[in-house]
C-alpha positions as CSV (number, residue, x, y, z in Angstrom):
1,X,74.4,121.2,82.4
2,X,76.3,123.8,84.4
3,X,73.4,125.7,84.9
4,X,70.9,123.7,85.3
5,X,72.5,121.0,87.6
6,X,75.4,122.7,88.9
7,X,76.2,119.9,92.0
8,X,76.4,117.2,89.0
9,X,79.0,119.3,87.1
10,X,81.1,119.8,89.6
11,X,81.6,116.1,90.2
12,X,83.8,115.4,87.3
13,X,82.2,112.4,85.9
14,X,82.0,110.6,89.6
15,X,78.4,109.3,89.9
16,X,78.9,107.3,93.2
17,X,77.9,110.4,95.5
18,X,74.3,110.3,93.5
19,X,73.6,106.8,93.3
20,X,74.9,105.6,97.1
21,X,71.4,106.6,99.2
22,X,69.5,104.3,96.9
23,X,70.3,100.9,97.8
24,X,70.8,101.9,101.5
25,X,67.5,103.4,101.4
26,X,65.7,100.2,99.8
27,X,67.7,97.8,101.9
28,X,66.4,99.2,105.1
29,X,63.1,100.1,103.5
30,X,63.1,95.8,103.1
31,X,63.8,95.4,106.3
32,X,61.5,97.6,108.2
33,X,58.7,96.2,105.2
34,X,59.8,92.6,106.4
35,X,59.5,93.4,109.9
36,X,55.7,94.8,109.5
37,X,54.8,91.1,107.5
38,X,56.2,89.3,109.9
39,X,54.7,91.5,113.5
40,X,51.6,93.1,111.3
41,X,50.1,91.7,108.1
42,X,51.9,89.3,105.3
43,X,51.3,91.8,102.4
44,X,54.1,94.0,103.7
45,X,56.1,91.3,102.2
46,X,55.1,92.5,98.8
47,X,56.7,95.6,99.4
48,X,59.6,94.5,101.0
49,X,60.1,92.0,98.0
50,X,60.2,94.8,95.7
51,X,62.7,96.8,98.0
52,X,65.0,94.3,98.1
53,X,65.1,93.9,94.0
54,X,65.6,97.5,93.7
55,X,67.7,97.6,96.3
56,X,70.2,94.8,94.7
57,X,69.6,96.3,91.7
58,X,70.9,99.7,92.5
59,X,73.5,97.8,94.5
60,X,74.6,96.6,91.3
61,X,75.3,99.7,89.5
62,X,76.4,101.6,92.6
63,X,79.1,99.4,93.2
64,X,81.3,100.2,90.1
65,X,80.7,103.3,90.6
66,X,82.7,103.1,94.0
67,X,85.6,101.4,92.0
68,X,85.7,104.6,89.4
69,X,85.2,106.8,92.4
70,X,88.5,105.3,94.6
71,X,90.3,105.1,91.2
72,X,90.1,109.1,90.6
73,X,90.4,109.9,94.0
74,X,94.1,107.6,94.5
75,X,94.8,109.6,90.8
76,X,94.6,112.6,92.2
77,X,96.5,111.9,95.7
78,X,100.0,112.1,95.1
79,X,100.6,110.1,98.5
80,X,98.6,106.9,97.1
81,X,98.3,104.0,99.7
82,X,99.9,106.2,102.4
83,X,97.2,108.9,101.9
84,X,95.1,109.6,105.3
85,X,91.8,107.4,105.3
86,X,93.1,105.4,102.6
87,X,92.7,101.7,104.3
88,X,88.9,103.1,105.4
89,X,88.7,103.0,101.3
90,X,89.6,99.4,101.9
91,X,86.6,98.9,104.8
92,X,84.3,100.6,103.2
93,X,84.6,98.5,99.8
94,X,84.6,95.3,101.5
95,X,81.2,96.1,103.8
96,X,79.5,97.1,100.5
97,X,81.0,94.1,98.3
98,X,79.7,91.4,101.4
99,X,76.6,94.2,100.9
100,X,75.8,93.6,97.4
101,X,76.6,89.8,97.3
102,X,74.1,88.9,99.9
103,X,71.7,91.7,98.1
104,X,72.0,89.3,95.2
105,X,71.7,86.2,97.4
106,X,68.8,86.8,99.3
107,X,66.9,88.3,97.0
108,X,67.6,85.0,94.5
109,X,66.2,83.6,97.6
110,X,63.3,85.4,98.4
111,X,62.2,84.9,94.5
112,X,62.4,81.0,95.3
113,X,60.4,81.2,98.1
114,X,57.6,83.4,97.2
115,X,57.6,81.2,93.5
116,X,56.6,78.3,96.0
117,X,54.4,79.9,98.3
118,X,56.6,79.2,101.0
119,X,57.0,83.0,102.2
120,X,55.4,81.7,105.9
121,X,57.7,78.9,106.9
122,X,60.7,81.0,105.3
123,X,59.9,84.3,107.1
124,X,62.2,84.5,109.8
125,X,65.1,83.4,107.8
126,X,64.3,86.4,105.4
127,X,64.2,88.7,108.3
128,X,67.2,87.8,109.6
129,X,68.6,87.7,106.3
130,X,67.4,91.5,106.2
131,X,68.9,92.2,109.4
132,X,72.6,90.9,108.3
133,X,72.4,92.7,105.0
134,X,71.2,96.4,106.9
135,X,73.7,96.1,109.5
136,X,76.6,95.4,106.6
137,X,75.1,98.2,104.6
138,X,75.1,100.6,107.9
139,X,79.0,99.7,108.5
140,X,79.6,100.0,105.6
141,X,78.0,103.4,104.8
142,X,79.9,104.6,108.1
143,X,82.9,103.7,106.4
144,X,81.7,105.8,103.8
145,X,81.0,109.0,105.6
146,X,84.5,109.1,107.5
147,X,86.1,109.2,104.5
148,X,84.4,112.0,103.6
149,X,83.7,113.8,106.5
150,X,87.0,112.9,108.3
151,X,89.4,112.3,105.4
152,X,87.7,114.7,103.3
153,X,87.9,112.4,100.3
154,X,86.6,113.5,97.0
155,X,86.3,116.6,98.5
156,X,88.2,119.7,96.6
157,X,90.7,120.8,98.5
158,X,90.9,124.3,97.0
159,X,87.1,124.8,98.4
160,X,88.0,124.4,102.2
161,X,91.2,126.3,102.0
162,X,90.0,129.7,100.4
163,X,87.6,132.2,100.8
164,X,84.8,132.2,98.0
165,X,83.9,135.4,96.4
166,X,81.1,135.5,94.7
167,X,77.1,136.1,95.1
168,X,76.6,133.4,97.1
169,X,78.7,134.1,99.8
170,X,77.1,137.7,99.7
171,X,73.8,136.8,100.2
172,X,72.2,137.3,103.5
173,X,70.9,134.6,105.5
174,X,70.2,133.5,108.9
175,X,70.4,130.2,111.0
């Protein structure tokens, strides 16, 4: 595994950094496909139907993930609740949480509606449904990318403080 996927190993078991662009990526895919029924054409909708299952869906196994990820990182942080960046943890949880729930809400909604045929009398509800659910997924991931890029959590220590010597770091390259 080493070898052939060398980023995977080196996380340790902690499958949240692989698994997070998904349902950001299919929320606001649902959105943006919502936005082209409702301005463009209604079979869009199709497609942002199916963007916001997967999207729940991979919300529903990325979240866990989150929980195993905060667990290993306050395991290996001897300073715990007073570690820097630690209530962003806190944020960042909740935005997703409120993210996933009304994932799981509207798209229990959206089946009900399209079951019935009542997509056009329900569209702007959806779409503002969308709207809710991206800009919680977008605080959310913000949360998410000041802890690692400010906080530096999850992030080896060991890397950022010494130099690497090895053939990478000889290989030329240019920007």
């Amino acid at each position: 595994m080493e070898t052939l996927l060398p980023g995977i190993a080196v996380l340790n078991g902690n499958m949240h950094p692989l698994l997070i662009h998904f349902p950001i990526a299919f929320f606001l895919g649902a959105l943006a496909m919502e936005g082209l029924a409702v301005l463009h054409h209604e079979k869009f909708h199709l497609v942002a139907t199916w963007m916001l299952y997967l999207g729940t869906l991979m919300a529903i196994i990325t979240l866990p993930t989150g929980f195993i990820a905060a667990n290993m990182v306050a395991a290996q942080d001897p300073r715990g609740h007073d570690a820097p960046g630690h209530q962003v943890i806190h944020y960042h949880r909740n935005f997703m949480m409120a993210a996933t729930l009304l994932g799981i809400l509207l798209s229990m909604y959206v089946f009900l509606i399209n079951q019935k045929g009542k997509w056009r009398s329900h569209r702007f509800g959806l779409l503002f449904g969308l709207v809710v659910l991206s800009v919680l997924v977008a605080l959310g991931a913000d949360r998410g990318a000041r802890l690692v890029f400010e906080f530096g959590t999850g992030i080896n220590p060991n890397v950022i403080t010494k130099s690497h010597d090895n053939a990478d770091a000889k290989m030329p390259h240019s920007h």
